[in-house]
N, C-alpha and C positions, 0 to 999 in steps of 0.2 A: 778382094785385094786386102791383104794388112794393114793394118797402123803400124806404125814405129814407136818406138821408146815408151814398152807399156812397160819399164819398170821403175817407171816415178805418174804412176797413175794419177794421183793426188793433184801435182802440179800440172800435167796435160790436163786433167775436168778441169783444172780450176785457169789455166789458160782459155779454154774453148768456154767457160762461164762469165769470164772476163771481157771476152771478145764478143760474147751476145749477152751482154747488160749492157753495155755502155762504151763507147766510141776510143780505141785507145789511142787513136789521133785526133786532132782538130783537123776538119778538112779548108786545105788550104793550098792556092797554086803556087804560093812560093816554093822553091829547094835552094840549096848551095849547091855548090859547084860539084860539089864530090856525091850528088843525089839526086832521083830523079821524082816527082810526080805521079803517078799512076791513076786514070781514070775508069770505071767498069760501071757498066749497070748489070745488077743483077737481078733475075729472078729463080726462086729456089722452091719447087713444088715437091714436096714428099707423099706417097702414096696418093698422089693428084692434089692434094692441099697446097696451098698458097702458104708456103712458111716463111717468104722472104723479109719481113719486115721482124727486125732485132733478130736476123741469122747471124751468127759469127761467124767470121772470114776471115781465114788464115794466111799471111804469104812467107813461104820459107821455111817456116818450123812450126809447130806448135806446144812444145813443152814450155817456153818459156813466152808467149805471141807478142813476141817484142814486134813484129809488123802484123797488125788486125787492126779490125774496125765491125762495128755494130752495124748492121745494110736498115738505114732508113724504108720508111714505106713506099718512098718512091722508086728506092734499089741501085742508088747513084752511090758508090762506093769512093772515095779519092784519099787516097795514103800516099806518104812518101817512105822511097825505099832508096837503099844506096845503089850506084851505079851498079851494074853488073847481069848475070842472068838469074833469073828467081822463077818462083813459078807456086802458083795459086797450091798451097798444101792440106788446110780443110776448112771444111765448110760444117758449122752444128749448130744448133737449136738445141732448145728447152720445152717440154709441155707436157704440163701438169695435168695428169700424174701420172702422164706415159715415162718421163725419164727426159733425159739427154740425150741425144743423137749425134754422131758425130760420121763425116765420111774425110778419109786422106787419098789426095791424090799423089805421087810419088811426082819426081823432078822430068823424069822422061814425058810424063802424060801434059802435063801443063806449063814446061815453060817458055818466056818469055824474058826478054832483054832490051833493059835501058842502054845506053852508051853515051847519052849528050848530057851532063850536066844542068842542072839549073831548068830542062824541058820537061812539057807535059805530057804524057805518054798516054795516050788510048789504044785499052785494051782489051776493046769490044763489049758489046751486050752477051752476057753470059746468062743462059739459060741452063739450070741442071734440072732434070728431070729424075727423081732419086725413091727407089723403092725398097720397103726393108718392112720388119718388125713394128706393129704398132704398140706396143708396151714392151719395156724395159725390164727384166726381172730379174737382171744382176742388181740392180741399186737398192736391193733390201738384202745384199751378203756382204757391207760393209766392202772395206779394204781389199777382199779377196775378190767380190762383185766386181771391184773398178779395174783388177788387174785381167779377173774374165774379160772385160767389156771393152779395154783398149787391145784387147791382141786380136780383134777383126773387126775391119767395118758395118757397119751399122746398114746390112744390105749390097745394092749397086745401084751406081748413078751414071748418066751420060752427062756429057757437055756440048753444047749445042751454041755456038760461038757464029756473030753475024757482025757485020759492018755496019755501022748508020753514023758518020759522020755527020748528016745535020742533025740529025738528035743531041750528041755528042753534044755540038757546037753550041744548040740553045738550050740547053740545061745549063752550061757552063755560063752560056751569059745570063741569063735570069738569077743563079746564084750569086757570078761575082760579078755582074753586069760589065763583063767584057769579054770582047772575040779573043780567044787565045788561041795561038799557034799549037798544030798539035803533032806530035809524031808517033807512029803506029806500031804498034808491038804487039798485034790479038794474039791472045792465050788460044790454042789448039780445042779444036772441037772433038771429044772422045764416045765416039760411036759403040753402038751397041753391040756390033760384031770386034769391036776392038776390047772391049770388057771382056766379050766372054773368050776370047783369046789370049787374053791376060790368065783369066781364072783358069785357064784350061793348064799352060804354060806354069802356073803354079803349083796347081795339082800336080801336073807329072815332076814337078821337082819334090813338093811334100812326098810321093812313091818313092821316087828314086833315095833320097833321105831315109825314108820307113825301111826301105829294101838294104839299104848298104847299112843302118843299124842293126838291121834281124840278122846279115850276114858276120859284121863284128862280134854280136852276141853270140853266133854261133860257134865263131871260132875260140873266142875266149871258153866256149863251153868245152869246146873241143881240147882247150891246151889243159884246161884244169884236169880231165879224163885222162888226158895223155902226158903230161909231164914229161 
């Protein structure tokens, strides 16, 4: 499946570089009224590797990752987001001296919706299982590398999305040593026959595109012969 808006390359790495250095929230169960909370554990295994600790995690966009955060090594992610429906958009890593990795999930595949103000929203234990490329060889073609490297993801990945409410509940109290009320919004579990149905579904549009180009091309070849 794509990425989106590979034509500010620069700013999307340096989004998903941002969001797996360093935390770009404070995790915190306060919101305002106009905002909700989000709670998720994740874990993030690429090619069977355990990457989840300092993965970047994306919600909503990622050119600019105005909602990300850094997944600790225990993989308890907690951002706040404004009310509405959102949905988990990528997930990336760093490892030297393979590169950067990055995968996007589009709005259909993963999401999810606040609607209460000021509550905390659990949104399940989120397991991706993610396989792809282990060395990066766009990242020695400079500027041209980066705009290779955002116009397809980085492999395929599942989501594999479970319930555990008391897990939820005493992570949250050992952190803010309190029971908090929680309300439920799991992000979509994306199977392995729904990826390659995606991918399939792609392709025949990437055809159909190839095919209705080669036929414009024809006929303009056509109109120049025939005037």
């Amino acid at each position: 499946m794509k990425s989106r808006s590979f034509l500010r390359p620069t700013v999307v790495l340096l989004a998903t570089v941002l969001a797996a250095g360093c935390a770009v929230q404070k995790p915190t169960l306060e919101a305002k009224a106009d905002e909700a909370v989000v709670v998720a554990k994740f874990q993030i295994r690429y090619n069977g590797d355990d990457v989840t600790d300092g993965a970047g995690v994306l919600f909503d966009e990622h050119v600019w990752g105005s909602h990300g955060a850094s997944v600790p090594n225990d993989g308890w992610v907690i951002a706040k987001l404004p009310l509405g429906t959102h949905h988990l958009d990528r997930i990336g890593f760093s490892k030297f001296p393979a590169g950067q990795f990055h995968y996007d999930f589009s709005p259909e595949q993963t999401a999810f919706t606040t609607d209460k103000g000021g509550r905390v929203y659990y949104v399940g234990h989120v397991r991706i299982d993610w396989n792809g490329q282990s060395f990066k060889a766009s990242q020695f073609f400079g500027a041209v590398g980066a705009i290779v490297d955002q116009m397809a993801n980085d492999g395929v990945a599942t989501v594999t999305v479970t319930d555990d409410l008391t897990d939820v509940r005493s992570a949250l109290l050992a952190k803010f040593g309190t029971d908090v009320a929680l309300e439920k919004a799991l992000v979509p579990s994306i199977t392995a026959e729904a990826v390659a149905a995606v991918a399939k579904r792609e392709e025949a549009e990437v055809q159909k595109a190839s095919l209705s180009s080669a036929q414009d091309f024809r006929q303009k070849l056509s109109d120049t012969h025939n005037p």
